[in-house]
C-alpha positions as CSV (number, residue, x, y, z in Angstrom):
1,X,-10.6,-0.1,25.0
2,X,-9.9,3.4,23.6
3,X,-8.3,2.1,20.4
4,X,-8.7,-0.6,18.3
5,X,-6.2,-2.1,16.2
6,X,-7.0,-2.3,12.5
7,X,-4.7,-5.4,11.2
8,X,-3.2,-4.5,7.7
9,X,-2.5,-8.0,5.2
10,X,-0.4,-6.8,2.9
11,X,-1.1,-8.9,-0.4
12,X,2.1,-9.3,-2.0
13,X,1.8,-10.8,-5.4
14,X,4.7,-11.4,-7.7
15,X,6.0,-12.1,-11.3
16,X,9.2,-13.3,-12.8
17,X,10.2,-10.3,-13.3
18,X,8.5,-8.2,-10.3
19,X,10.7,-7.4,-7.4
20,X,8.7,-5.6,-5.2
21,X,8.0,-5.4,-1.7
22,X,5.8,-3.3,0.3
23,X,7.1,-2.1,3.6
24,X,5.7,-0.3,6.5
25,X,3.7,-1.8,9.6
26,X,1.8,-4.4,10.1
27,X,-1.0,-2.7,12.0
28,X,-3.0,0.5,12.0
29,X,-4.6,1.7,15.0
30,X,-8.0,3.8,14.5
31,X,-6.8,7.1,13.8
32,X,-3.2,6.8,13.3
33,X,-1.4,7.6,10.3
34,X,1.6,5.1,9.2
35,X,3.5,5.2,5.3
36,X,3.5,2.6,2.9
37,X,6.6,2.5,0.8
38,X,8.0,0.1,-2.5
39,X,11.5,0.4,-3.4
40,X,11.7,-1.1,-6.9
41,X,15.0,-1.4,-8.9
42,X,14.1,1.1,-11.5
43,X,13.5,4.9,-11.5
44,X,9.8,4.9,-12.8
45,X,8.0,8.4,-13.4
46,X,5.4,8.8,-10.7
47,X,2.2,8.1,-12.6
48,X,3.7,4.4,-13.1
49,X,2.2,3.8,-9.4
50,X,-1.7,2.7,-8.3
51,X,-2.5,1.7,-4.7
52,X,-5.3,0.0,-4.3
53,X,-7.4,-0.5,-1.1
54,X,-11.1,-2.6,-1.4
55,X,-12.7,-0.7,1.5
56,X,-12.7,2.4,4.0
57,X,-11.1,1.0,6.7
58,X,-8.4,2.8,6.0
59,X,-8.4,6.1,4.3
60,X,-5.7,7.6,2.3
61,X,-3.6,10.6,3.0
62,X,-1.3,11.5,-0.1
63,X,-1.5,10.7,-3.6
64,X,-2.5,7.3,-5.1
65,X,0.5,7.7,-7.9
66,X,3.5,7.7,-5.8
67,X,6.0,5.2,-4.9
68,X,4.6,5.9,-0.5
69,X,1.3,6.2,0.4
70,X,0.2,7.4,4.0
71,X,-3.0,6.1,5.4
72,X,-4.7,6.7,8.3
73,X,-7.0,3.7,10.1
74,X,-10.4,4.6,10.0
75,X,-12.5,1.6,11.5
76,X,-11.2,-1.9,13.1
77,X,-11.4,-4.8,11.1
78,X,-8.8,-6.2,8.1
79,X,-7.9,-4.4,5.2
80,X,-5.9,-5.1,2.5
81,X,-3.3,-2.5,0.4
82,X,-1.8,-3.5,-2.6
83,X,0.1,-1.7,-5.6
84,X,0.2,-2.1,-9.6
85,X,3.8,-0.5,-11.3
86,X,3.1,0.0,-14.8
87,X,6.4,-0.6,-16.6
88,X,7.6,-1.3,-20.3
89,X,7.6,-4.6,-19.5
90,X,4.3,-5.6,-18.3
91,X,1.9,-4.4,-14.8
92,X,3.4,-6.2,-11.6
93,X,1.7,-6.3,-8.7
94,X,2.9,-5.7,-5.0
């Protein structure tokens, strides 16, 4: 099979006061490039964002301080993508 799919989990944690929620696909072929977006309900400064990834099966594309991240699949396998907002109030996590 030419490609391989590389399944994304999406860890979603949440606070009280978090309301976050990652959105974009569910899967990543090898290869393909797909965007990762958070719509929270306050306009936060750019640097207030940190994606996180735990391995290089999927590589990044843009910047790691922005409120979308592209990433392209690098290798099959699971992956998980997550993202700390740094606010007055406190760190929540997506």
């Amino acid at each position: 099979m030419k490609k391989l799919l590389l399944l994304l989990a999406v860890l979603n944690f949440s606070f009280a006061i978090s309301q976050c929620t990652i959105t974009g696909a569910d899967q990543v072929q090898v290869g393909e490039r797909q965007t990762y977006s958070v719509e929270v309900s306050k306009d936060l400064p750019a640097n207030s964002y940190e994606w996180i990834y735990m391995d290089q099966k999927m590589i990044p594309q843009s910047e790691l301080n922005q409120n979308s991240l592209t990433v392209k699949g690098s290798v099959p396998g699971k992956s998980v993508l997550s993202l700390e907002i740094k606010t007055a109030a406190g760190t929540s996590k997506c």
